[in-house]
C-alpha positions in Angstrom: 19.6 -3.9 11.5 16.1 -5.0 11.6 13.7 -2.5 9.6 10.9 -2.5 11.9 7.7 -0.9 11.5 5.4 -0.2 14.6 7.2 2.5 16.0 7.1 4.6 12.9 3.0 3.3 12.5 2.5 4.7 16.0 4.3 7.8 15.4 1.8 8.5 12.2 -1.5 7.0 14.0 -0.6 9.3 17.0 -2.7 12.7 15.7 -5.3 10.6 13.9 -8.0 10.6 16.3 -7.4 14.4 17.2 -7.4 14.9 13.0 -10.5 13.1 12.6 -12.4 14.7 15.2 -11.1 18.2 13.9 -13.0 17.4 10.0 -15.8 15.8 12.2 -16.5 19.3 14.0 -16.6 21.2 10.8 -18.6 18.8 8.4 -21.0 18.0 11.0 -20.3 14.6 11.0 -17.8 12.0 11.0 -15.2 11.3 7.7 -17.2 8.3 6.0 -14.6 5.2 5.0 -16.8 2.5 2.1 -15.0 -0.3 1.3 -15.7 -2.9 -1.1 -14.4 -6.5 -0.6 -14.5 -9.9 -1.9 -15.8 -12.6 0.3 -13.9 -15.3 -1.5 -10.5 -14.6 -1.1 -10.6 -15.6 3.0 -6.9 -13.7 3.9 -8.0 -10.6 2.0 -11.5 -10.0 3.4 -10.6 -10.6 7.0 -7.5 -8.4 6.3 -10.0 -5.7 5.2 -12.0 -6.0 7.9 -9.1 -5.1 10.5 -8.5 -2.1 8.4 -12.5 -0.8 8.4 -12.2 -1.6 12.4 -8.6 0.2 12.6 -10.7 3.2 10.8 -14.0 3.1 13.4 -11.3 3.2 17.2 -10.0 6.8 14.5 -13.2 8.0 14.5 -13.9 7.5 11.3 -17.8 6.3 10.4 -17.8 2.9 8.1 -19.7 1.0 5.2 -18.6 -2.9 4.3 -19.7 -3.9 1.1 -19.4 -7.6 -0.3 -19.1 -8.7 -3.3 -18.5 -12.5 -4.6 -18.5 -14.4 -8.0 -22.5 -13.8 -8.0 -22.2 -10.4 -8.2 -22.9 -8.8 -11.5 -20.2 -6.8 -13.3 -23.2 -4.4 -13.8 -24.0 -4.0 -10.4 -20.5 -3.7 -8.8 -19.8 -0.6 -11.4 -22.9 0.7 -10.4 -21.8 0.4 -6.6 -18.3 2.3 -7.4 -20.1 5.0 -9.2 -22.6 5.5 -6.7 -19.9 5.9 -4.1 -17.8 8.1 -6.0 -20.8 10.6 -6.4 -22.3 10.5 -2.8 -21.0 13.9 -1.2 -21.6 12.2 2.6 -18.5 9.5 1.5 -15.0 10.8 1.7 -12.9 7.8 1.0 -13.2 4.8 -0.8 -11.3 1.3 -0.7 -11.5 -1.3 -3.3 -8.8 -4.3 -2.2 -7.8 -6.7 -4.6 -7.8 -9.4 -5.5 -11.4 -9.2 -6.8 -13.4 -12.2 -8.9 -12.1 -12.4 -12.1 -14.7 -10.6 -13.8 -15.1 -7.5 -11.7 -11.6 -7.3 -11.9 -11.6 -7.1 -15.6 -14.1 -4.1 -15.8 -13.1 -0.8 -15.6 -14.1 0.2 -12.1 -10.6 1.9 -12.0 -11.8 4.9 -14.1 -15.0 5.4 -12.6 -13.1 5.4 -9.0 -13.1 9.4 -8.3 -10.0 10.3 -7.9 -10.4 12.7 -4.5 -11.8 9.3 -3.0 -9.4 7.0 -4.2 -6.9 6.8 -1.0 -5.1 3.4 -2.4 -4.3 4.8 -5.6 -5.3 2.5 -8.1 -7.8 4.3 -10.3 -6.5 5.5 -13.4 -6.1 9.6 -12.4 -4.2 8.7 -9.3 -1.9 5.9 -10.9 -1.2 8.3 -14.1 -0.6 11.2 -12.2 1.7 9.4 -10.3 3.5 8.1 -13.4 3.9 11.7 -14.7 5.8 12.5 -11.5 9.9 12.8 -12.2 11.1 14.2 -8.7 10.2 13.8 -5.2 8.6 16.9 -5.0 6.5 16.5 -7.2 5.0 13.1 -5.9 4.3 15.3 -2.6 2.9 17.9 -4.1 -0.1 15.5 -5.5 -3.2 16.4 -4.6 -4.6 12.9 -4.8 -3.2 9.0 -3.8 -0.2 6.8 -4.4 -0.5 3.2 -3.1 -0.3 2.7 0.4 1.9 0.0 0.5 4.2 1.6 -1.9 4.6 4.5 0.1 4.8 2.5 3.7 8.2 1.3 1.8 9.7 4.3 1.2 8.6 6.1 5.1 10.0 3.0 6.6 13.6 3.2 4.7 13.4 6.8 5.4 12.5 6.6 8.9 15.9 4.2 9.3 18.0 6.5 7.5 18.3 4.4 4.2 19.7 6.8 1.9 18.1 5.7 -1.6 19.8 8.4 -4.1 22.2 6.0 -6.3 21.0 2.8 -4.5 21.0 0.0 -7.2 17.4 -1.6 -6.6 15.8 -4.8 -7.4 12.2 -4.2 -6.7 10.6 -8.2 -7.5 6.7 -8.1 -8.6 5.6 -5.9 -11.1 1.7 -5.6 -9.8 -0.2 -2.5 -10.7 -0.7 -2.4 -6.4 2.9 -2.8 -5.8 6.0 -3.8 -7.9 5.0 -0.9 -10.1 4.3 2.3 -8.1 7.0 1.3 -6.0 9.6 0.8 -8.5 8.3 4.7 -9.8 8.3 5.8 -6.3 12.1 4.7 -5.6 13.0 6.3 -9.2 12.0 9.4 -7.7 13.9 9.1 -5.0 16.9 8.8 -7.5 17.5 5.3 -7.4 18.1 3.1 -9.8 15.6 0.6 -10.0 14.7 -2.9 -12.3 11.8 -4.5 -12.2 12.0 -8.4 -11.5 9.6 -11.0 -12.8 9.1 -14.4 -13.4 11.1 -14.1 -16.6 13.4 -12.1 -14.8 17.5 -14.0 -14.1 16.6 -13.1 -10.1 19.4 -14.2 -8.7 21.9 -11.8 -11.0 19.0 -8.8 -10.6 19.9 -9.3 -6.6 23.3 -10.0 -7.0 23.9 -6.4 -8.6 21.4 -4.6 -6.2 22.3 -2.7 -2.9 18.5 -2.6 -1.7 15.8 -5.5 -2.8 11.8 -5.1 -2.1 10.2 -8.3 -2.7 6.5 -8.7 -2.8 6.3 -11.7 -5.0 4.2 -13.7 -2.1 6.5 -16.7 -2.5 7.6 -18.0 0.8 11.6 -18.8 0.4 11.8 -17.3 -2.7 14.6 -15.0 -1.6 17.8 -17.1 -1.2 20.4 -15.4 1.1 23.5 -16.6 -0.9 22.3 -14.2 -3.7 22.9 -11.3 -1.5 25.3 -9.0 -1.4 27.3 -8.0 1.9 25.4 -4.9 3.0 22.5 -5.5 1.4 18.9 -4.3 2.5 15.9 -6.4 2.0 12.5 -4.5 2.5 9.8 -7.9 2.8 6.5 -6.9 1.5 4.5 -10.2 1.4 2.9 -11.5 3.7 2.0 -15.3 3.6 0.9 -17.8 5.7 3.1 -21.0 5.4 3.6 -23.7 7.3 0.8 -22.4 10.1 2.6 -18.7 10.4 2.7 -15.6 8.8 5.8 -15.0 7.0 7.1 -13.4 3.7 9.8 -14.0 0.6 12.6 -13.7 2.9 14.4 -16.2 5.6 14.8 -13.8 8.9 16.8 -16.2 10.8 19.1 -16.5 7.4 19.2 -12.5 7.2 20.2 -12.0 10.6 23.2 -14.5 10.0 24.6 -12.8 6.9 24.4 -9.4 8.7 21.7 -8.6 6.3 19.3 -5.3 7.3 15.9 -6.8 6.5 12.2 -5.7 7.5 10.1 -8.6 9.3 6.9 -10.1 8.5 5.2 -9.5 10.5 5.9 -6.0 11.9 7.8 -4.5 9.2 5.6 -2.8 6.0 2.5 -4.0 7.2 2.0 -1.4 10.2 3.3 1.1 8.2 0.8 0.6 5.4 -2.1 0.3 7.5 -1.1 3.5 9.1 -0.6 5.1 5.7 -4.2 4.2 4.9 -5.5 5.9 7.9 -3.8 8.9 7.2 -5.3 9.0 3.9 -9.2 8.7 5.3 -8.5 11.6 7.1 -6.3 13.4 4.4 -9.5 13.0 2.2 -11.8 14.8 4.7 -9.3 17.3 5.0 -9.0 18.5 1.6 -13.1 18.5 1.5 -13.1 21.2 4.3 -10.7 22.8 1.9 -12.5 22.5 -1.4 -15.3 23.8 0.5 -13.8 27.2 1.5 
């Protein structure tokens, strides 16, 4: 079975626009999406860009902000916080990676929270990590990570039941790897983390359902899989002039193996999951409003 991800993205986009113009009508203008990006990692920025234009055909009014290896530390916290306290922007999006030393500072706990609909600042991620069950992670009143969730509505939406699955989830990234792996313990699976200390091809060998998001084209050899396996491919990387992630498709597809594609697996879903949040955000204003 191939996991794909563009009819579940289109099912989710499908009352966007109607959503949007609903919080429009009542704030008096449109949901405000700021995103800050860096202009040296080439893949990410232009990837950041198709989301700020995927927001603007929702309705949704934008602000692009760049910053590079010349930009202070000083000034991009001052940029966060400034966001985070203007009442005419409701959602906020700070894609990594980000230089070095902008990365280090401590934007994520001056991100607000109600803004935050990636879920990387510190209230989000450690609300998130106090969540046990399933209901509680939906009954959150702020963000988990996009891409993290886009994992679990896509198994969902192909019937993948999850409760006892032995998982392998490989990355461990603060984006990724780790709200995933939390996300999938919720769902009562039983999850290990993989690194690059990690025996991977034991870790896969034991585990019903792998997520891979290492971004290492090849990295996930077929032999290692068990019969009946699912592999859910989050990485997307460009080898060998085409996009492509940690998996082999035309391997997969020969083992029997249910696998999501890259492209048009996780990626739709995620950038659908983003939308939703923009509006989400300007939906709970009207509500904080009342």
């Amino acid at each position: 079975m191939i996991l794909e991800g563009r009819t579940l993205a289109a099912k989710i986009r499908e009352s966007l626009p109607n959503r949007a113009d609903a919080v429009c009508q009542k704030l008096g203008r449109p949901i405000k999406l700021c995103a800050i990006g860096s202009t040296e990692d080439y893949g990410a920025y232009v990837y950041l860009k198709k989301e700020v234009e995927a927001a603007q055909k929702i309705g949704v009014e934008t602000q692009l902000f760049e910053v590079d290896s010349q930009t202070t530390a000083a000034a991009f916290l001052s940029l966060v916080e400034t966001l985070s306290h203007d009442p005419h922007t409701e959602a906020i999006l700070i894609p990594r990676p980000l230089p070095v030393h902008l990365a280090c500072t401590d934007f994520a706990d001056r991100l607000a929270a109600p803004k935050d609909i990636d879920g990387m600042s510190n209230i989000n991620m450690g609300n998130l990590f106090l969540c046990k069950t399933w209901a509680e992670v939906q009954a959150l009143k702020g963000f988990v990570s996009c891409t993290a969730m886009a994992v679990i509505r896509l198994l969902q939406f192909h019937g993948i039941r999850l409760e006892g699955k032995e998982t392998a989830v490989i990355g461990r990234s603060s984006t990724v790897g780790r709200p995933l792996a939390h996300l999938l313990t919720c769902q009562n699976a039983t999850v290990k983390v993989c690194h690059t200390k990690t025996d991977l091809p034991r870790a896969v060998k034991e585990a019903d359902l792998i997520c891979t998001a290492a971004g290492k084209p090849g990295l996930l050899e077929t032999h290692w899989l068990r019969d009946g396996a699912v592999v859910v491919d989050i990485s997307t990387n460009w080898h060998e002039n085409r996009l492509c992630g940690d998996a082999n498709p035309q391997e997969m597809q020969a083992r029997g193996i249910s696998y999501s594609p890259v492209p048009g697996g996780v990626g739709p879903v995620t950038l659908a999951c983003l939308l939703e949040n923009i509006i989400l955000s300007g939906e709970r204003k009207l509500k904080e409003q009342k």
